[in-house]
Structures are given as C-alpha cells and as structure tokens.
C-alpha positions, 0 to 999 in steps of 0.5 A: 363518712364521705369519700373525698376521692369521689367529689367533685370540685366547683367552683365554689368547693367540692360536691357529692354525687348520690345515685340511685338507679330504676333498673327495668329488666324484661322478664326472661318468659316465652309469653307476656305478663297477662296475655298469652301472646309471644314475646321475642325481638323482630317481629314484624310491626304489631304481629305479637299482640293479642286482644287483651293487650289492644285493650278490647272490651271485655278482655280481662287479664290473666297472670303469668305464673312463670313470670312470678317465678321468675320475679321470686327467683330473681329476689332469692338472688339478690338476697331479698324478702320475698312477700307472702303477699302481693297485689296489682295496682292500676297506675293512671297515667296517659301512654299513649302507646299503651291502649288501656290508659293506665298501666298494670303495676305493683306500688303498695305491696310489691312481690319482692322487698328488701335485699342487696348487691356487693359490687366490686370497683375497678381498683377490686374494692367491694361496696354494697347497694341496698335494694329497696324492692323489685316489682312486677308490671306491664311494659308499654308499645312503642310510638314511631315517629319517624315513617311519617312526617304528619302520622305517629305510628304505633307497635303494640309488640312490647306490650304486655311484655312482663318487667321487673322493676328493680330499685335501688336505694340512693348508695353510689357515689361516683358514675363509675359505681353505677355502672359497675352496678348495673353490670353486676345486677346484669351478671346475677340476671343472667345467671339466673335466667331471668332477664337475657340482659340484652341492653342493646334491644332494650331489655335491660334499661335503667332509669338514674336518679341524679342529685348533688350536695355538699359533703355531709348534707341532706339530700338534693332535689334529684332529676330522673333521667330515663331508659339509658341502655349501656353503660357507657351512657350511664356514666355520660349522663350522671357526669353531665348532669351532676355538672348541670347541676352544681353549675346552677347551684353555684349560680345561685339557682335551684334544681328543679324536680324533672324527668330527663332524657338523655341525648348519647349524640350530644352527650347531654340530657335534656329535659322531658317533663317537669316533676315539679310537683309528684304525679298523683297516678291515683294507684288503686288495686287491679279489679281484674287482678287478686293477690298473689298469695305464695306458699312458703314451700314453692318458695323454697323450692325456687330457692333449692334450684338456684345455681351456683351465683357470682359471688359464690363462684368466685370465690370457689374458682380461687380456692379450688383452683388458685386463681388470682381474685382478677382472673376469678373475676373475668371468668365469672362475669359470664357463667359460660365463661366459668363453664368453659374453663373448668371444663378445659382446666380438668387434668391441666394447670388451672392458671396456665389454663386462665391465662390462655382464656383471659388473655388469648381466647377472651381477648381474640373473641373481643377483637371479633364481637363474640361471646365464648358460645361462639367461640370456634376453639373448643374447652378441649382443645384449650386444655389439650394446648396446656398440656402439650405446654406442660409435656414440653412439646411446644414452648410458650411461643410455639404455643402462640402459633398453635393457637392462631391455627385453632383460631382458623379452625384448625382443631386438635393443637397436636394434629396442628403441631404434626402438620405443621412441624412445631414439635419443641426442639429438646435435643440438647446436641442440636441446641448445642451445636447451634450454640456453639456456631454462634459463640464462635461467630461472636468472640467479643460478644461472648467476653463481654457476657462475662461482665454483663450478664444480662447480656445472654439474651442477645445469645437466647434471642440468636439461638431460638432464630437458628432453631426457628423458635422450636429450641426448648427456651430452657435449656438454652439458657442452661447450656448458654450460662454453662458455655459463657461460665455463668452457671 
C-alpha cells in the first residue's frame, strides 16, 4: 500500500518517488585489494601505487585476505547470506584513471547475498531496506583536471584501493528515508570496523537510482545519479530529480535511461551519459583470480567476534538503564558515544547522566565540530557532576557553571566547586533570612500570592538572585509556600 504522506503533487495529480541506492564504501585495510600497496588519505600525487596497480606487464594480482574478511563481517552485520562461493570478473569499460582497462569486480557470484537493514524515521517509525548483495572491487584513480588548461593529470593513489559495493533493493520512498538509510548503513560500518565512513575524503559515497510513477503502477525508467557524498546532497538530488522527472511526464515526454551527476553548487543534476541502451561490459571471470572458496567455520568465527550492533545496543541502553527510545538513539549513533556514557552512568542516574551527554556535551561538541573522542571532559568527570547534582552539592543551575569550567579544561567539578565557591546553599536559616528580607520588602506582592499562586516564582527567581543561584531551589520553595501560607 502506497503512502500518500510521501507523494508528491504535479500538476496533473500525485506521484511516488522509488529509491534504490549503490552505496561504495572503502574497505577499512591497511593495504589495497590486489596489491600490497598502502592505502590512506594525503598522500602525495601517486606515492601510494605499486607496479600491479600501474598495470605493468607481467604483474598478477594478488587477493587481500582481510579485505574478504572484512567484506563477510560487514555481511554478517547486515544479516546477509554469506556465499560459500565467490568469483572475480573483469568488467570491460574504458576508465581512463584506471591503467589495465577494465575493472576487478564481482557480478554473477558476489561474496555477500541477501540481507536487510531496519531504519528508523525522524518521527521514530521503523522501515526496512532489503539488501540485494554486497560485492567486492577495485576503486579507479582520479584524473585532475584542474593543474593545466591543456593536460589531464592522473593520481593512480586510489587505485587498487578495495570497495565494498552495497546495493539495495528499490524500498525508499521519500529523500528523507534515503538519507536516513545511508546514515544507518554508515553507523552499522563503523561499528563494525569495516569502513571509517568518512564521506568527506570519499570513503563513503552512494550512487541513487531515481524514478517516479503514479500510485500503484509498475516501475519508472530510472536515472543514476553518481558519487554523492552527504546526506544533504542526497536529499537535494532525489528531489531535484524527481521534479525533473515528473515535469517531463507531465509534459508528455519520456525519461530517458542515463547516468547524472549531481551539481551541489546549483542544487541540480546534470546529465553524464546516456544508459539508453545497458553497456554490455562483456563480464568474464578473472584469469588471474580463482574462487573464493570460504570454510563455514571461519565464518563463524567472524560471526563469533562481532560487537554488540545498533540495533541491539538500543535496545539494551532502554532496558538496562530506562532511557527514553530518543536518547538510546542519539547515543548509539556513535559506538563512542554508547561507550562513554556508560562509562560516566556507572554508579549515577543513568537519564541525568544522558541528558548531560545529549544536550550539554554532544551539543557543545557540535557547536565546535568535534566528535566525543575529542571531547576535553572526560566520562568520569561527567559522572562525578551527576553525583555532586545527586548529593545536593550544586543544583541544576550551578551544575551549568560547573560544566562550562570543565569545558575550559578545568577537570574535577568538585575541585571546580571549591575554587570557585558554588557549594549549593542547604542552610535553611541563611534561606530564611533572605526570605524573610524580601517579603518584607514586598507586602503587596506577598498578598497577592495568596490569590495567585504561581505568582511565588517572582519570589524563588529574587531569592536564588540574593543567595547567588547557590540557594537549594527546593527548599526555597518549601519555606516560600510555608511563609506565603501556600503549603
């Protein structure tokens, strides 16, 4: 059944969106997939290549055991078949930043088969993306075009450099899902180990397969628009490209088969080439190459050695320690993140202790484009300010003037509470006389209490202003309601 809460309105009535995305993601290895060359970002212009990567004669290629590994564990974390059998094909096609001609790849018998992902919506609902297969192949170079106005520079460093392919069956309906998508695929990656998801250098990239139909028909003719590389991007070219789209058809025209890129400057696709017609790539299995043949218990044993996955985490996170299904979420986004709350909530009051990580630490963290491994307060020093808020030392406000001294790299918030003086006031005779000043200053204001109750926090707000915010904000307001006659 179709949701009508994701079509789109033409002119001519309403239209489905239907997505499937091509996510290539760089294998997390040391080495390339059939050389022994390094791999890693900033390297100088063709220092990281090896004779098997320039294509030289007689150079044969040679698999990346942990590449494979790696591949299979990414497939056990997606729940997938994982194939007994494998093969490497040559897929002929002219890159001209790829020295051999043709490109190392899986077709007829990838190394990982069926699985699927559950994703969760903005609004917390779950929808599920089947995965179709994931493949194993070779990355190509890069061609810089902009050193010379004449000259087409080439850096063979990518290449080689081992990709997983993961394909996902035509399930989104909405740019929203497919990023949402793309950011859980990326999560489950890095939790595994297999991919740094680092979409900014081009090791997470997704090629999107657009097309639109009217509710409840077959499929469209469906354009490919390659190597977006955020999410952002995503959503712009699935939405440009769906109106594209539907204004032809409205117009009476046709789509026509191609690949597209997309222009982030614009906010538009354009096209690449035309797919009109399928490129016969004239597969054929690698010479150079045999099988993959993979014993079921080293299978296993990859699956034995998994950690604990989103999904899962969640999940535990809300029983253990009755979180709310949203902080659960914001935490298990990064493992690091699960991590460090744990780590600070051991002994503490696990939702005081995520409210201070969700929305202190994480949010001043954003503000400064960090991750929580750069993080300069430490787990232990978050759950020793949920303490000192538990033991009554610093109310919730102190507690905010503690942190920002952590955040200045401070340490120890109850080496910070000393130096500085913000010991919570719990001296019922020192609130009472500041209490009883400030009634008598304000006569009219302390009768008028009396009919309008809510009125007492003009009185809380003057007290905590006399004893500077260190007053206990509860019993202020016992010995308010009983001096007002509230209690």
């Amino acid at each position: 059944m179709t949701d009508t809460s994701k079509l789109i309105q033409g002119r001519t009535g309403p239209w489905e969106i239907v997505l499937g995305l091509e996510v290539h993601a760089q294998v997390a290895s040391k080495s390339k997939l059939f050389s022994g060359a390094a791999v890693g970002f900033g390297a100088g212009p063709n220092e990281q290549v090896s004779l098997v990567d320039a294509a030289m004669p007689g150079m044969l290629p040679v698999i990346n055991g942990y590449c494979v590994e790696q591949a299979v564990r990414t497939g056990l974390g997606l729940k997938a078949q994982i194939n007994a059998f494998s093969r490497f094909d040559r897929k002929n096609y002219f890159y001209p930043d790829l020295p051999q001609g043709y490109q190392i790849s899986q077709f007829a018998h990838p190394v990982v088969g069926e699985g699927e992902i559950e994703v969760e919506r903005d609004d917390g609902s779950v929808f599920t993306v089947r995965i179709e297969r994931l493949h194993l192949e070779q990355d190509a170079g890069k061609s810089v075009h902009d050193m010379d106005p004449d000259w087409t520079y080439v850096d063979l460093n990518r290449a080689g450099t081992a990709l997983m392919e993961i394909v996902s069956r035509p399930d989104m309906r909405s740019s929203e899902e497919a990023a949402a998508y793309v950011k859980k695929l990326r999560t489950i990656l890095r939790y595994l180990g297999t991919c740094d998801g680092d979409m900014e250098k081009g090791n997470l990239r997704a090629d999107v397969n657009v097309s639109v139909r009217r509710p409840g028909d077959e499929l469209g003719t469906r354009c490919e628009i390659k190597n977006v590389n955020s999410y952002r991007y995503i959503q712009q070219a699935i939405e440009y490209e769906a109106r594209r789209q539907i204004e032809i058809l409205e117009d009476g025209g046709k789509i026509k088969q191609e690949t597209r890129l997309f222009d982030p400057n614009k906010s538009e696709t354009r096209s690449m080439r035309s797919k009109e017609e399928a490129h016969d790539y004239r597969y054929f299995p690698d010479p150079d190459l045999l099988p993959l043949i993979l014993d079921p218990a080293w299978i296993k044993a990859i699956e034995d050695s998994l950690p604990e996955l989103p999904d899962a985490k969640k999940a535990r996170l809300r029983s253990q320690y009755g979180l709310s299904a949203y902080d659960a979420g914001v935490l298990v986004i990064e493992s690091a993140r699960s991590d460090f709350f744990e780590r600070a909530a051991e002994g503490r009051d696990p939702k005081l202790t995520a409210n201070w990580i969700t929305n202190g630490l994480l949010a001043k963290l954003s503000e400064a484009g960090h991750d929580i491994d750069a993080s300069p307060i430490k787990a232990e020093d978050i759950g020793a300010l949920v303490r000192l808020i538990e033991e009554g030392v610093v109310s919730s406000k102190i507690a905010r003037v503690v942190f920002d001294h952590m955040w200045a790299g401070e340490g120890d918030p109850a080496a910070i509470v000393e130096k500085h003086g913000l010991v919570q006031v719990n001296d019922t005779g020192a609130i009472e006389a500041a209490i009883d000043a400030i009634i008598a200053a304000n006569p009219d204001k302390a009768a008028a209490v009396k009919d309008k109750p809510q009125a007492i926090g003009w009185f809380v707000g003057q007290v905590m202003r006399e004893t500077g915010g260190k007053a206990n904000p509860g019993v202020v307001n016992d010995l308010l309601k009983a001096k007002l006659g509230l209690a």
